[in-house]
One Martini backbone bead per residue (centre of mass of N, CA, C, O) as a GRO file, in nm:
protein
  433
    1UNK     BB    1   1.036  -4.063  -1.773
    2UNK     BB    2   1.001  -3.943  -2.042
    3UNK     BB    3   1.026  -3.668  -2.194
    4UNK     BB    4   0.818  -3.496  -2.242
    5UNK     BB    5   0.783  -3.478  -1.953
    6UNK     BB    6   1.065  -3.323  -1.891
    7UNK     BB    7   1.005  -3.116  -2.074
    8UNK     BB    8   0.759  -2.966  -1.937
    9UNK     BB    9   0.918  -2.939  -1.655
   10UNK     BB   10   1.125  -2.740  -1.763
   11UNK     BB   11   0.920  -2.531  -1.845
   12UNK     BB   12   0.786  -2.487  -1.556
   13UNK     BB   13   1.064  -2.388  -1.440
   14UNK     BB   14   1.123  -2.141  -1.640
   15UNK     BB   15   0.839  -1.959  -1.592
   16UNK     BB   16   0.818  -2.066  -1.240
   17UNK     BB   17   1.076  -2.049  -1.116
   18UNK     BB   18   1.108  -2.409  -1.005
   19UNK     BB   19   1.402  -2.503  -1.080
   20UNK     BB   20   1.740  -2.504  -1.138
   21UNK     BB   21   1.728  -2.267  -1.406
   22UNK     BB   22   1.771  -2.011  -1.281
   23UNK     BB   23   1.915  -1.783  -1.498
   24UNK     BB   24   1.721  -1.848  -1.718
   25UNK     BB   25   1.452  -1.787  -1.547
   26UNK     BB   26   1.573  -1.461  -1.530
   27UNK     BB   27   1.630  -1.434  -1.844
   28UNK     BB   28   1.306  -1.480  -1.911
   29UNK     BB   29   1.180  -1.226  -1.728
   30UNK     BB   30   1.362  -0.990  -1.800
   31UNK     BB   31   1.273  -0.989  -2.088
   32UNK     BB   32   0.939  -0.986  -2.060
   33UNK     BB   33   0.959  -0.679  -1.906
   34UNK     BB   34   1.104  -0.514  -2.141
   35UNK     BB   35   0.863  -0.587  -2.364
   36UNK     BB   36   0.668  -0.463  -2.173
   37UNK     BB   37   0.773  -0.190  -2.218
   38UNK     BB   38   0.843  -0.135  -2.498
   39UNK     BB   39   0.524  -0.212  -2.593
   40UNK     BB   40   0.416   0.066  -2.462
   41UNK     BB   41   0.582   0.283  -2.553
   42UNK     BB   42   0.515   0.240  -2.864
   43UNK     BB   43   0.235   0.266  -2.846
   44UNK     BB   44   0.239   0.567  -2.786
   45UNK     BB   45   0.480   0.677  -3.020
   46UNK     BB   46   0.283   0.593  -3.237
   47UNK     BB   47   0.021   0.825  -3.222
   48UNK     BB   48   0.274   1.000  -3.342
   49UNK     BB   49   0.290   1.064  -3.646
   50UNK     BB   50   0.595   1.107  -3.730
   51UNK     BB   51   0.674   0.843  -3.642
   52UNK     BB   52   0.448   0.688  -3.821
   53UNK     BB   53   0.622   0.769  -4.068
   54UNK     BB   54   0.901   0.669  -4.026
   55UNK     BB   55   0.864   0.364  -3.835
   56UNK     BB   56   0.620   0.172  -3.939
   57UNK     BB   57   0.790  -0.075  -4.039
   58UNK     BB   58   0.950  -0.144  -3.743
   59UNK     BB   59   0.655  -0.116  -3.575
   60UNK     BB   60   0.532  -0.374  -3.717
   61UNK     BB   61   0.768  -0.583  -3.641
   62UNK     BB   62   0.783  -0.558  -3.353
   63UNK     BB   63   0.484  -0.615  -3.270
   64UNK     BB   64   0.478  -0.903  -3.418
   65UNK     BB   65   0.720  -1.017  -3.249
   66UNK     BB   66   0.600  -0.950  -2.947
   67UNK     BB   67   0.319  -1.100  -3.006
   68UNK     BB   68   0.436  -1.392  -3.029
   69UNK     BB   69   0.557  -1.415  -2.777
   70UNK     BB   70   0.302  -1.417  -2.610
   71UNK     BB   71   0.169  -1.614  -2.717
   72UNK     BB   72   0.360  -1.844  -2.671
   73UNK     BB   73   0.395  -1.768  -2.345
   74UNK     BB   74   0.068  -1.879  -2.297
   75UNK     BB   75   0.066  -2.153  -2.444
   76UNK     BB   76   0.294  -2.275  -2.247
   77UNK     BB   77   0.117  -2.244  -1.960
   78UNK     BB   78  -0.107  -2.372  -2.040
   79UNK     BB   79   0.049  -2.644  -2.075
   80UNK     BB   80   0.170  -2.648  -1.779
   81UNK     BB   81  -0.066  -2.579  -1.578
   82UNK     BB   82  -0.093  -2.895  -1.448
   83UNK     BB   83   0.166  -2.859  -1.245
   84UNK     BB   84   0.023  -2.748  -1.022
   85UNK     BB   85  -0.029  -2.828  -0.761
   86UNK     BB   86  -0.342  -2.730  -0.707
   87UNK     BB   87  -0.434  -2.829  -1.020
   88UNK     BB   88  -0.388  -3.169  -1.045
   89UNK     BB   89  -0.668  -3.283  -0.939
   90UNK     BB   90  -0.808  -3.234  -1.242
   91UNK     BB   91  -0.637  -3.235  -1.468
   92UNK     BB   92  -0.591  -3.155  -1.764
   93UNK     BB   93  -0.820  -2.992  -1.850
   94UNK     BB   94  -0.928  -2.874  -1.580
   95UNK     BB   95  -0.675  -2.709  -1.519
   96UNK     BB   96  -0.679  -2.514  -1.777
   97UNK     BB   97  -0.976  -2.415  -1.709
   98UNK     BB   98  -0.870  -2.274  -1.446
   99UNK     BB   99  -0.658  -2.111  -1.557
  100UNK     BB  100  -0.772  -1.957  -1.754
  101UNK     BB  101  -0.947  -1.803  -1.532
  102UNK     BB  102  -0.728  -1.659  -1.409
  103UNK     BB  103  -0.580  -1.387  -1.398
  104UNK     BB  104  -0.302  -1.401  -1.508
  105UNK     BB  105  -0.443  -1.549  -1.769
  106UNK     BB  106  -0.608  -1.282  -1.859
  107UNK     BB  107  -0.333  -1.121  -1.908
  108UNK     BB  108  -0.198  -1.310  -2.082
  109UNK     BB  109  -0.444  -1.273  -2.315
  110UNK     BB  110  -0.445  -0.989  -2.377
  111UNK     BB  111  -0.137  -0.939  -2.436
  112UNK     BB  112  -0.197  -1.112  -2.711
  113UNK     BB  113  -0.459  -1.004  -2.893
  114UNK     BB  114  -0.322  -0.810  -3.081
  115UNK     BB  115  -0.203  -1.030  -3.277
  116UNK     BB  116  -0.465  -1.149  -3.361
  117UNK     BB  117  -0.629  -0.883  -3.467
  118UNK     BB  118  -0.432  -0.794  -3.680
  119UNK     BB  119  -0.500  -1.121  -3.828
  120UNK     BB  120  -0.824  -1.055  -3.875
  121UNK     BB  121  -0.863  -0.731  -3.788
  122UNK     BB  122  -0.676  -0.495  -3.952
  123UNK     BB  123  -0.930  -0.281  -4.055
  124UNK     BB  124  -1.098  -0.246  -3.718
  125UNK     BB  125  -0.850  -0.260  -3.461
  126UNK     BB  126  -0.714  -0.040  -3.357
  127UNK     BB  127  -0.795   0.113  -3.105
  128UNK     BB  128  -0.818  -0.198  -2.957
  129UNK     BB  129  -0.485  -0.226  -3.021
  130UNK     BB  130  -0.365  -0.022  -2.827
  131UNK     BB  131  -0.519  -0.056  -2.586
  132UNK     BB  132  -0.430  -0.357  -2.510
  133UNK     BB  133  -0.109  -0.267  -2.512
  134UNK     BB  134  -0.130  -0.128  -2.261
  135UNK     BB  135  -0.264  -0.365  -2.115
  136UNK     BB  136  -0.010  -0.510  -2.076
  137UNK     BB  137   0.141  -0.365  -1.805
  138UNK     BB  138  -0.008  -0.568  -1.613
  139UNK     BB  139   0.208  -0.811  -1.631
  140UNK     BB  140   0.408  -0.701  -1.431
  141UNK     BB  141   0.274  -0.793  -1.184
  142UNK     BB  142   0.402  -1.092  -1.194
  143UNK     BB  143   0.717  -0.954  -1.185
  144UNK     BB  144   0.591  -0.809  -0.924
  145UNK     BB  145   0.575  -0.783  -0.582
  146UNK     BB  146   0.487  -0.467  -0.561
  147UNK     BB  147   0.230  -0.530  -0.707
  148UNK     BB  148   0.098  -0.713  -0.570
  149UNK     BB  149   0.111  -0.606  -0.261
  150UNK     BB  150  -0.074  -0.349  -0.322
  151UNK     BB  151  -0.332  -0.519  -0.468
  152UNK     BB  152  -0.358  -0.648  -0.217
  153UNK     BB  153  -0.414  -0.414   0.010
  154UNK     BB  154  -0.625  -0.331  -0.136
  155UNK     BB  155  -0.840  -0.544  -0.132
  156UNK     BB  156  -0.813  -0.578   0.184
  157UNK     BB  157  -0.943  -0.256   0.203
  158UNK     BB  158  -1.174  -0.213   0.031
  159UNK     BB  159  -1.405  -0.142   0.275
  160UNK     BB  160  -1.235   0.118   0.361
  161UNK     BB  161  -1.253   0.243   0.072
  162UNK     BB  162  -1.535   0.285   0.089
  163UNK     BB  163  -1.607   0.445   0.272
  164UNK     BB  164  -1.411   0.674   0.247
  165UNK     BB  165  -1.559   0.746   0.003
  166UNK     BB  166  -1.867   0.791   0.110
  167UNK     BB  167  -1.724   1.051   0.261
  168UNK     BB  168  -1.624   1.217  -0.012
  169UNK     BB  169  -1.969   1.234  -0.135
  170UNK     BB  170  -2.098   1.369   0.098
  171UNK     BB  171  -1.916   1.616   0.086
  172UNK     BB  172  -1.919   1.688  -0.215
  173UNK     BB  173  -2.256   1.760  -0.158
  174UNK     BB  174  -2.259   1.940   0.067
  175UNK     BB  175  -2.095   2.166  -0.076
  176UNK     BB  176  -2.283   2.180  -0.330
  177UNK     BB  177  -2.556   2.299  -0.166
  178UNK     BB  178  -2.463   2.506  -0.057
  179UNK     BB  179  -2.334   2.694  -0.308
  180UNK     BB  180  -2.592   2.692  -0.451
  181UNK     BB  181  -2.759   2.859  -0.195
  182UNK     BB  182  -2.548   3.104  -0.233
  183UNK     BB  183  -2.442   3.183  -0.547
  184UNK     BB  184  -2.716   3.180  -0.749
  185UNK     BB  185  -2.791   3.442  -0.738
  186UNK     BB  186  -2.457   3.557  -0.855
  187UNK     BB  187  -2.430   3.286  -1.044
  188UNK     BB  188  -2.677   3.124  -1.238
  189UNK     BB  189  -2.470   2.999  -1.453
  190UNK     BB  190  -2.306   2.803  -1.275
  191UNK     BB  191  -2.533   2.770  -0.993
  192UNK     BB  192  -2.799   2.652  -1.082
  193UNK     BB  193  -2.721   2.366  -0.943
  194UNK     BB  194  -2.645   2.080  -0.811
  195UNK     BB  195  -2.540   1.942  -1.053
  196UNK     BB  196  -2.320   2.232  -1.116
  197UNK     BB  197  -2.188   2.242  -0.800
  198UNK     BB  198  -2.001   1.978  -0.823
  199UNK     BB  199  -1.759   2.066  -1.003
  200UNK     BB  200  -1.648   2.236  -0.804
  201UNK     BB  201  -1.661   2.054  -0.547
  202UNK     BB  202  -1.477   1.885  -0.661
  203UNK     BB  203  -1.222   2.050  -0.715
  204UNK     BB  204  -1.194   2.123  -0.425
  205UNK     BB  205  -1.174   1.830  -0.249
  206UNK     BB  206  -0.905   1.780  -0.444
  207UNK     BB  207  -0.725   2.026  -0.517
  208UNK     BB  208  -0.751   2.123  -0.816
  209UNK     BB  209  -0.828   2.430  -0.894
  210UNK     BB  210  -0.921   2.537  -1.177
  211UNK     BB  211  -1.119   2.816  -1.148
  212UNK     BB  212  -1.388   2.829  -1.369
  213UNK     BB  213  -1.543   2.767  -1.050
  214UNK     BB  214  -1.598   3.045  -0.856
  215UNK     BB  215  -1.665   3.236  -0.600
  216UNK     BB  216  -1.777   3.586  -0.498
  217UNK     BB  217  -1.904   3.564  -0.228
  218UNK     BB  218  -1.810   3.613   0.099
  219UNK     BB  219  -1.953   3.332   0.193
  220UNK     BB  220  -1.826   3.171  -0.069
  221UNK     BB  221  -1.540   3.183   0.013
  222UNK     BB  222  -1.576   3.074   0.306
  223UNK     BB  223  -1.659   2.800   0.230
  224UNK     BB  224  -1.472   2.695   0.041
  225UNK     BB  225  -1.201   2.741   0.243
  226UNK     BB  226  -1.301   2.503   0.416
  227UNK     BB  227  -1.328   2.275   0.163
  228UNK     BB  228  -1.037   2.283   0.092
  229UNK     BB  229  -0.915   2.192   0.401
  230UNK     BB  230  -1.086   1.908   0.409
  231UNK     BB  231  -0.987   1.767   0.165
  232UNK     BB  232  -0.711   1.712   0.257
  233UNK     BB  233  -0.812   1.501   0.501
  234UNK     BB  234  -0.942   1.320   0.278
  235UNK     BB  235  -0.733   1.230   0.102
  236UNK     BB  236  -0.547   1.116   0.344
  237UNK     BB  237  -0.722   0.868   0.401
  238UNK     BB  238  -0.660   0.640   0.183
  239UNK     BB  239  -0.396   0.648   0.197
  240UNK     BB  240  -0.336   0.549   0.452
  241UNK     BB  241  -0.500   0.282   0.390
  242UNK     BB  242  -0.291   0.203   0.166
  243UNK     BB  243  -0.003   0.218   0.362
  244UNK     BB  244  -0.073   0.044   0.574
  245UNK     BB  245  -0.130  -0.220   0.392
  246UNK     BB  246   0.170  -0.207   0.233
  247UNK     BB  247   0.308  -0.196   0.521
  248UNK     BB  248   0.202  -0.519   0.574
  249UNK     BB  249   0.233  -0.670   0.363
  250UNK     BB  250   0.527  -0.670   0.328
  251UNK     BB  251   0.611  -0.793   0.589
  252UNK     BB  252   0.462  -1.064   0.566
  253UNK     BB  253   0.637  -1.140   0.317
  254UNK     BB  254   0.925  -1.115   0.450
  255UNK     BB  255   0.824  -1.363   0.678
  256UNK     BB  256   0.755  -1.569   0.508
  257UNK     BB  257   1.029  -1.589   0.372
  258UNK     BB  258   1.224  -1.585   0.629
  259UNK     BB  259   1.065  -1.862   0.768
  260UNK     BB  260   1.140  -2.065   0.491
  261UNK     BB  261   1.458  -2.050   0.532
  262UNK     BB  262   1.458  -2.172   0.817
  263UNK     BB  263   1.271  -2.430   0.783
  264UNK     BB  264   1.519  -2.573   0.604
  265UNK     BB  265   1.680  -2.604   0.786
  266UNK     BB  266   1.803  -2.884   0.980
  267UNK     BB  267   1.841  -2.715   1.274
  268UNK     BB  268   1.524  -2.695   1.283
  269UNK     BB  269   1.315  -2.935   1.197
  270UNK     BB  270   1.187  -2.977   1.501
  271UNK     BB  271   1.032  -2.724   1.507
  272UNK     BB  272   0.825  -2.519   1.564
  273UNK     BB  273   0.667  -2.246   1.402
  274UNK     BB  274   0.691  -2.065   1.617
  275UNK     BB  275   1.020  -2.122   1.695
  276UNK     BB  276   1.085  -2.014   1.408
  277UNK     BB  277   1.048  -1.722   1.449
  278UNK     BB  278   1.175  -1.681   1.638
  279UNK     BB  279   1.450  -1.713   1.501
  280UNK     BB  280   1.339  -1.495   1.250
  281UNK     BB  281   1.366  -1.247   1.444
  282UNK     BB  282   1.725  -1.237   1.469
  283UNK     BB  283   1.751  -1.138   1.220
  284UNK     BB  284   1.988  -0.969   0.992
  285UNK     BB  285   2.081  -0.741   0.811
  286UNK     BB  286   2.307  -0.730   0.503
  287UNK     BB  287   2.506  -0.534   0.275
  288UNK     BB  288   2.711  -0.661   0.006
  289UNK     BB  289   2.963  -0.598  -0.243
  290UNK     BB  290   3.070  -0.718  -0.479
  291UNK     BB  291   3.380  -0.851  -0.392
  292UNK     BB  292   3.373  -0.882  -0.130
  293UNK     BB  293   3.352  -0.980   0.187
  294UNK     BB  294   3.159  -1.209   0.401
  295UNK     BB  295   3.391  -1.469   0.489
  296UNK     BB  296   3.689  -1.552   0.634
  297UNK     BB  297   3.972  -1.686   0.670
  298UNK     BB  298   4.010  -1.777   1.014
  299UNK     BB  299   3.772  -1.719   1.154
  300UNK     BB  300   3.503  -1.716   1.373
  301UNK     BB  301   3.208  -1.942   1.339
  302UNK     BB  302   2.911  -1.738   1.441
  303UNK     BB  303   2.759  -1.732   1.175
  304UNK     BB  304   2.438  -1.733   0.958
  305UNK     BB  305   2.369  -1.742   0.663
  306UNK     BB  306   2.136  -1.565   0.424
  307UNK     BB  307   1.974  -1.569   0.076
  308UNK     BB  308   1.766  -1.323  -0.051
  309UNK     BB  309   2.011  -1.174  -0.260
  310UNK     BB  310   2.230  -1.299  -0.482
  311UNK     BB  311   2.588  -1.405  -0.479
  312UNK     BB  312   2.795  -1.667  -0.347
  313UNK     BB  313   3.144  -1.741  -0.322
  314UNK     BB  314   3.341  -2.019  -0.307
  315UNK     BB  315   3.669  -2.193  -0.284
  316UNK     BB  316   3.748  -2.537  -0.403
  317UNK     BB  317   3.952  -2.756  -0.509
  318UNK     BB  318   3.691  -2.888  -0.683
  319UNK     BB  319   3.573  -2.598  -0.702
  320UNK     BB  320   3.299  -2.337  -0.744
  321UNK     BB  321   3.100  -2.224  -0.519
  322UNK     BB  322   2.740  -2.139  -0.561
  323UNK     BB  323   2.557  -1.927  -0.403
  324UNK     BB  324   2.149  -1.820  -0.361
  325UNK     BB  325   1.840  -1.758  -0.339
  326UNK     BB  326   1.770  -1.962  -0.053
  327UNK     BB  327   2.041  -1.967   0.072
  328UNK     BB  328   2.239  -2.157   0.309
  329UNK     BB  329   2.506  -2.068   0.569
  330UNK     BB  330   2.663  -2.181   0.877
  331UNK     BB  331   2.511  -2.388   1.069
  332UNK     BB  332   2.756  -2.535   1.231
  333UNK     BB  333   2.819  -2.228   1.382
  334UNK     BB  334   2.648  -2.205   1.643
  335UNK     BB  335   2.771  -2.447   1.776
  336UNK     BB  336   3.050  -2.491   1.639
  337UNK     BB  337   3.305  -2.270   1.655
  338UNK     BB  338   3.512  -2.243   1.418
  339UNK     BB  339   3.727  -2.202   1.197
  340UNK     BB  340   3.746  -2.124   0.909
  341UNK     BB  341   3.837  -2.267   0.540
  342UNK     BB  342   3.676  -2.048   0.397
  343UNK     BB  343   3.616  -1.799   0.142
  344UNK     BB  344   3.314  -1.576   0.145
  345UNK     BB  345   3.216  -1.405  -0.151
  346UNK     BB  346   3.045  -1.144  -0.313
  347UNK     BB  347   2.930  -1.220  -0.692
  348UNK     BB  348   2.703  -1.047  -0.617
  349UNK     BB  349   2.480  -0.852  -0.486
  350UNK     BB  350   2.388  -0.866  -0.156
  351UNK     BB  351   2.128  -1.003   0.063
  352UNK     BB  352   2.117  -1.064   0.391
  353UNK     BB  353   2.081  -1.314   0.677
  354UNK     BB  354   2.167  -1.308   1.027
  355UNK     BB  355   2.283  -1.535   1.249
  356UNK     BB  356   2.388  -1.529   1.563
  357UNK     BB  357   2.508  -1.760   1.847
  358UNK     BB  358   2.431  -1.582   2.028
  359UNK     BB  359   2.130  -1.491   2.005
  360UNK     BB  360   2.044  -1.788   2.032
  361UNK     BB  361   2.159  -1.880   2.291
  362UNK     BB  362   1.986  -1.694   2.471
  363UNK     BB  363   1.735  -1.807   2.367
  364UNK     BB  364   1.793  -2.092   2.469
  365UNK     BB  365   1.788  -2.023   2.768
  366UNK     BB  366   1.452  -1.893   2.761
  367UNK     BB  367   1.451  -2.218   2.626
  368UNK     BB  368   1.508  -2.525   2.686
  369UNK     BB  369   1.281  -2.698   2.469
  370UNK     BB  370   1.469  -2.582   2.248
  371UNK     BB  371   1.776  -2.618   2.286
  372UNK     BB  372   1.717  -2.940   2.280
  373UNK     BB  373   1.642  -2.967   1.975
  374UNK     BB  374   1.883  -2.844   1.863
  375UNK     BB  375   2.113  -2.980   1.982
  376UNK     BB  376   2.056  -3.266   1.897
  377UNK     BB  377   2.086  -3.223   1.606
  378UNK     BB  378   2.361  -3.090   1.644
  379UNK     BB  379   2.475  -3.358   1.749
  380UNK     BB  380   2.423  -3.565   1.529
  381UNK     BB  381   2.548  -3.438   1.297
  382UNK     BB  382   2.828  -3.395   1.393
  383UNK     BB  383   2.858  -3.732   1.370
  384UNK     BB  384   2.822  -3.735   1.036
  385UNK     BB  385   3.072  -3.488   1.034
  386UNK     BB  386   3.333  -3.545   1.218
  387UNK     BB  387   3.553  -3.483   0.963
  388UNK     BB  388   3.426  -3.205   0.935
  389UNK     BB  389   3.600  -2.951   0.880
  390UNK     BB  390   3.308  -2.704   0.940
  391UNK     BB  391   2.955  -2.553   0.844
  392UNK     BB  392   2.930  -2.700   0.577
  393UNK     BB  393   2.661  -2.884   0.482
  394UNK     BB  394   2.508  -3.103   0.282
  395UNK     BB  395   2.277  -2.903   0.247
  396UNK     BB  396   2.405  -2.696   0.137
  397UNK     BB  397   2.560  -2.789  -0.110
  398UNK     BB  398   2.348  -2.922  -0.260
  399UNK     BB  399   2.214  -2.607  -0.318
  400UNK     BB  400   2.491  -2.560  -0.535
  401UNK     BB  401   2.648  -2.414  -0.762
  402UNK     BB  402   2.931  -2.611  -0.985
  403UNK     BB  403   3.238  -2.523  -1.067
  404UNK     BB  404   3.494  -2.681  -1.269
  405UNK     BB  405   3.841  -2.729  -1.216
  406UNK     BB  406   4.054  -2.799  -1.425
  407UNK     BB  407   4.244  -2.979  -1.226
  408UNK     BB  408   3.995  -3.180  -1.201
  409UNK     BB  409   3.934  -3.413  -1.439
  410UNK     BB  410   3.947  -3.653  -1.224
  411UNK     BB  411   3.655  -3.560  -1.095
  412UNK     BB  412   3.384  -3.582  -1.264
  413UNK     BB  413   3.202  -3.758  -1.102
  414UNK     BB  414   3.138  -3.543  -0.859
  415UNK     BB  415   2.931  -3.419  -1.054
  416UNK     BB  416   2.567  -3.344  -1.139
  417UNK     BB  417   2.345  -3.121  -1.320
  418UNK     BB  418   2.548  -2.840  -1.139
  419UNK     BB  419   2.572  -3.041  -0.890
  420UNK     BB  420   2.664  -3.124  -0.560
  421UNK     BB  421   2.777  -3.425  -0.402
  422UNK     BB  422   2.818  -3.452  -0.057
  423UNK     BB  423   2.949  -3.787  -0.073
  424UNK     BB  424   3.177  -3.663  -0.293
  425UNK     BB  425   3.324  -3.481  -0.050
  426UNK     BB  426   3.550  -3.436   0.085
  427UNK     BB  427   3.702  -3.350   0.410
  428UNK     BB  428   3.905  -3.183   0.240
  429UNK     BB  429   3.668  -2.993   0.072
  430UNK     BB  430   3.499  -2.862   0.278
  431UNK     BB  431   3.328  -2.584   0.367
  432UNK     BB  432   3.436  -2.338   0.576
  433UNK     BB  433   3.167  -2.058   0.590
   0.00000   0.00000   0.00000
């Protein structure tokens, strides 16, 4: 491979945070999520006169610093976005062109769009550079699970949420004619007509009662006081099906995320999709917080943890190793039942997903071919690993971030670009987790 080629693949880690440089990757999107809260701010206070009197030069510095940033990390996601699996099919070229028309390539462009127009069209585009700025914010979505998955939620219920308007505009038109055929009499200047009716409609059934319209006869009191309380269950009707297809939304994303965590496990390799379910519904949540124990030295490992938050320390004669998000350990505590041989601390703040050793044996139990196929598996490995006592397998080591201790110089060639090679760990050095 090139060096060009490395270097692309290294930006697209990077970028995609897809690449083995998780630290970086990390802080380079909250970097650019900071510039775009930051962005959107000074947009906002920039409006204010006397701001915009003091600090107007530093106002003008940041901006174009902050727009070179975005323009620069437009160019460089178009750069490498032939590396996306899905459009590798289409060549360099047409990668690219169907990249630049994706949405969220066409919000990197929004972003980048104002620091172009101020260096071309200075004198004509304040208003369009403003506007441009605020709709930064939209970028958020791309570093926001929690906001893709409600864009999603609204997409998926679009036909649900357009019934619901179309049923609060029929209310609202039939208020509207109601009050126009009732007030006209006593009040001909605000209720000439029904669409002078609807704006009344309007604020009543949404229950804002601005109050500039309202009712003066018993008649148009009672039938407004029905359309107000009427408002109440037609508002809640759109929020209803917003809030269960985003916690529809939620839920599926965090068993997609549990199920692909789980079907990573060698111990599981051979499991049909249902049967990794099966066992993805097993897990228990728990949080540890930095500097806690998560599993002790000498304890019995009966259970195996899953990293979804946070990063997680072992202490080995060899060096420190760091699990982090999508990393677990303890698989072969399911099945074989040891000591622990090494203490694992949340070194950050962590989010576990936890299978108890019962938990799984129970389930084993009422599926005799699943059972089969486990226990196959953790046999073999178990004969892989004869000599090595404890539950840290070859491949979760190899998942872990690696730092060498001082006393080790003499085993350098041990690790091998931040990564532990599981063939080169002797097996009293191997973690028992």
């Amino acid at each position: 491979m090139t060096k060009q080629k490395t270097f692309k693949r290294f930006l697209f880690g990077l970028l995609e945070d897809t690449g083995d440089h998780r630290v970086a990757a990390r802080a380079i999107r909250q970097g650019i999520v900071v510039l775009i809260v930051l962005n959107v701010a000074l947009a906002v206070l920039e409006t204010l006169p006397e701001v915009r009197a003091s600090y107007d030069g530093i106002l003008i510095y940041v901006q174009l610093l902050s727009g070179l940033i975005f323009v620069i990390e437009y160019g460089l996601r178009l750069y490498v976005s032939d590396l996306h699996p899905p459009l590798r099919r289409y060549g360099p070229l047409g990668a690219r062109l169907r990249y630049a028309l994706h949405l969220d390539a066409v919000v990197d462009l929004i972003a980048a769009l104002p620091f172009l127009l101020v260096i071309f069209l200075p004198d004509n585009s304040f208003t369009v550079v403003v506007v441009l700025r605020l709709l930064r914010f939209l970028k958020l979505a791309r570093y926001s699970p929690a906001i893709r998955s409600l864009l999603q939620a609204i997409a998926s219920e679009r036909w649900a949420l357009m019934g619901a308007t179309m049923i609060v505009s029929g209310v609202i038109l039939l208020a509207a004619t109601v009050m126009y055929l009732i007030e006209n009499d006593a009040q001909p200047d605000k209720f000439n007509s029904i669409p002078h009716a609807i704006w009344w409609a309007i604020a009543t059934v949404t229950t804002v009662g601005y109050g500039d319209v309202v009712p003066v006869t018993g008649l148009g009191k009672t039938v407004g006081g029905f359309f107000m309380l009427l408002g109440y269950g037609l508002i809640a009707l759109p929020v209803g099906i917003i809030a269960s297809a985003f916690a529809r939304e939620i839920h599926s994303r965090d068993f997609v995320v549990t199920w692909s965590m789980v079907a990573r496990v060698p111990l599981f390799e051979d499991l049909k999709a249902t049967e990794i379910a099966d066992v993805a519904r097993l897990l228990q949540a728990q949080k540890v917080k930095a500097g806690k124990i998560i599993a002790e030295k000498g304890d019995v490992a009966d259970r195996m943890f899953f990293i979804s938050e946070g990063t997680a320390e072992i202490e080995l004669n060899s060096g420190t190793v760091y699990l982090s998000n999508g990393d677990f350990f303890g698989e072969l505590a399911l099945i074989h039942q040891r000591p622990r041989k090494s203490t694992i601390k949340a070194f950050h703040d962590c989010d576990l997903l936890v299978l108890e050793a019962h938990a799984l044996q129970l389930m084993m139990e009422k599926a005799p071919g699943l059972a089969t196929k486990i226990l196959k598996e953790a046999e073999r490995r178990h004969d892989e690993a004869l000599n090595a006592a404890g539950d840290l397998a070859s491949e979760e080591l190899a998942q872990a971030d690696v730092v060498r201790g001082e006393e080790d110089t003499d085993q350098s060639e041990m690790f091998s670009d931040d990564k532990a090679r599981p063939e080169d760990v002797s097996d009293d050095e191997k973690p028992s987790s």
